[in-house]
C-alpha positions, 0 to 999 in steps of 0.5 A: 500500500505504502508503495501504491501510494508513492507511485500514485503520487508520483504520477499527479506529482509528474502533471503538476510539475510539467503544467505549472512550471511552464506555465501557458507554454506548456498548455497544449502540451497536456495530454503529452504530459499525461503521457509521461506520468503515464509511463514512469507510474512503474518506474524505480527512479522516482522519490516522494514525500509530501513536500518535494517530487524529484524524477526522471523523464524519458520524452521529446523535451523542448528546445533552448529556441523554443525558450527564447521569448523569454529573453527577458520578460516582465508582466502584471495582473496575468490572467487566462480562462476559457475552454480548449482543446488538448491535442486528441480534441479532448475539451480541456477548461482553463483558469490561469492568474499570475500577480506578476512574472520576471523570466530571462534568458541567463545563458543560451542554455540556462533561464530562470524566473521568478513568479508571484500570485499563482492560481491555476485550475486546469482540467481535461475531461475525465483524465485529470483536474489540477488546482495549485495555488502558490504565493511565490515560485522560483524556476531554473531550466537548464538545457543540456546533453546526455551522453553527449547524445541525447537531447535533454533538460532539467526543472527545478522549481521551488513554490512557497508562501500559502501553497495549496496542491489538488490534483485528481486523476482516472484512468490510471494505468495501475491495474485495479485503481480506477482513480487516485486524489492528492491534497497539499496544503503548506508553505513549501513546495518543492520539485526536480524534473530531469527529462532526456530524450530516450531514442535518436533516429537518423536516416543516413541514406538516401539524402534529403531531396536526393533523386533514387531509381532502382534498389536504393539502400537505405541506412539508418543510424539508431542510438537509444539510452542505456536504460532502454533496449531496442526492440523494433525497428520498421522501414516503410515508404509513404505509399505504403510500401514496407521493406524489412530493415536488418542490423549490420554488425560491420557499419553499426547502421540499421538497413534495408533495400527499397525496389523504388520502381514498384512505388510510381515516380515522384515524391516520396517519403522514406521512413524509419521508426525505431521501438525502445522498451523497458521492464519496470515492476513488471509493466512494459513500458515502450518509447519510440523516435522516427526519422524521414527524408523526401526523396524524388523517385525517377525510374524509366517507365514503359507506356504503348502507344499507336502510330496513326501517321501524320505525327499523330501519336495515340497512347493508350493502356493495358498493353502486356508485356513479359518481363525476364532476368535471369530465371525470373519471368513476370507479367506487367501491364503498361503504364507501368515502372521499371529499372533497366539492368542490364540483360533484363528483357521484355517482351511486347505482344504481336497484337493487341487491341483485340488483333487491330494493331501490330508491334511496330518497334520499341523507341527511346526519345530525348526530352526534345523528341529526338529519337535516341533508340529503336528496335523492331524486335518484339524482344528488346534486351537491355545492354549497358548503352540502352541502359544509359539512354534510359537516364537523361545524365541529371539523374531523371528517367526517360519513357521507353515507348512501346509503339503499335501500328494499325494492321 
């Protein structure tokens, strides 16, 4: 019981620390930060009593950038209500005083101020209900790096004077608990944050804006804290296109390979998302980070079109052609994408659009129209110099033309 109730203290403790510290920066922030007392509500690392909370936090935390509207700041008599939204669209009702604020950048990584006259009430649905009111309250945030890795800060903040803490809470994730009250009424309280980011994910390969064709590779470089063990990684591509990612002892990189030709031409978004977890009183508790890059697709594609003379050139679809490499035969029906190795063959129809027009020839033009390449033979094989024609040099594809005439 006695366990129980540090934890549960712990985790109304977590939502008051990360909402008035930040004060109106931080309201829509809420439910991220019901997140967070959501996960460390098993950990080890967090020590209670009735006056102080000190914890660390694995999350997302802000950056010194996003602190420098605090340069330097003074205001009087500031004062918030109304009803919002938190980030899901949960209704979320806010009454927000100050008597005064002084706040100021000290260093690019360091702030502090001091507060006087706080008296807040934030709720949000059915989650939780936070009332504290505090005479005064001094803050320091220093921004720094863990591991020389790893995003993070730490909180310190100190409310003295007539302090009064409520907080509420339903929906916890402790089995058997349906909801958990806290009451705090004195001259003195006390709390310590320390908040890292768990997980960094960073695409290496492809470059952002590059343009890929054919197997483009792809490299991630994946660090997570120590505390933390890797447990998932997934590689996918905005259309929809998965790829199996593997661990590569050698490199220290996680990669995969992406048949690019199969996902269309044009932008597209390669994704990376990395799944960090750790035991803690025997509840899982899961961290995840993300990396993409837009990338543009360029592969040569393969349209039919009918001669009708006179310049007069008729496109038109589903024509079938037979695709062969090595022991590999497949059936692709035009317009459709591809990558030109070397030695791969296709194969056009003799006839199509039920028998009233014949194969003329395969032809590659320029961006100008200038015929670089044709072959009357149904079968055309790709060498190195067809290959290449394919390609316009700057890395964008060109259209091999598969051309019918009337019988």
């Amino acid at each position: 019981m006695k366990r129980k109730r540090a934890v549960i203290v712990s985790l109304l403790c977590t939502i008051l620390a990360l909402t008035i510290l930040f004060g109106a920066w931080s309201l829509d922030r809420i439910s991220r930060a019901y997140n967070y007392a959501s996960q460390i509500t098993a950990t080890a690392a967090v020590t209670t009593s009735s006056t102080n909370l000190s914890l660390v936090l694995y999350g997302e935390p802000p950056t010194p950038q996003a602190m420098d509207i605090f340069q330097y700041v003074t205001a009087e008599n500031i004062e918030w209500k109304g009803t919002s939204t938190d980030q899901t669209g949960n209704p979320m009702n806010i009454a927000f005083k100050l008597s005064s604020v002084k706040f100021q950048k000290l260093t690019q990584d360091k702030f502090a101020g001091n507060a006087t006259g706080l008296d807040s009430h934030i709720s949000l649905n059915d989650l939780f209900d936070v009332l504290v009111k505090a005479d005064k309250i001094s803050v320091n945030v220093t921004f720094w790096t863990y591991l020389n890795t790893f995003p993070a800060f730490n909180v310190t903040g100190q409310l003295t004077g007539n302090v009064t803490v409520r907080l509420s809470l339903a929906v916890l994730p402790l089995f058997g608990l349906d909801a958990a009250l806290y009451e705090y009424k004195g001259d003195q309280f006390s709390i310590s944050i320390c908040m890292i980011k768990p997980m960094q994910v960073t695409i290496e390969k492809p470059a952002a804006g590059e343009t890929v064709s054919g197997d483009v590779p792809i490299q991630a470089l994946i660090k997570v804290v120590p505390a933390l063990t890797l447990e998932n990684v997934q590689c996918w591509v905005s259309n929809g296109w998965n790829m199996p990612i593997n661990y590569n002892v050698t490199s220290g990189l996680w990669e995969a390979v992406w048949p690019s030709y199969n996902s269309g031409n044009g932008p597209l978004d390669v994704h990376v998302r990395a799944t960090g977890v750790v035991w803690k009183s025997g509840q899982k508790i899961s961290y995840s980070g993300e990396d993409g890059k837009s990338v543009q697709v360029s592969n040569p594609w393969v349209n039919s079109y009918v001669d009708r003379g006179g310049g007069q050139m008729e496109m038109f679809g589903g024509l079938q052609v037979t695709l062969s490499i090595e022991s590999m035969t497949f059936m692709r029906q035009t317009t459709f994408n591809f990558y030109p190795w070397t030695g791969l063959s296709l194969t056009a129809d003799e006839y199509s659009m039920n028998g009233n027009v014949k194969f003329n020839c395969w032809r590659i033009c320029d961006e100008q129209g200038n015929i670089l390449f044709n072959s009357f033979d149904r079968t055309l094989t790709i060498s190195g110099t067809i290959s290449s024609e394919l390609f316009n040099g700057g890395g964008g594809a060109r259209e091999l033309q598969c051309i019918y005439v009337p019988v």
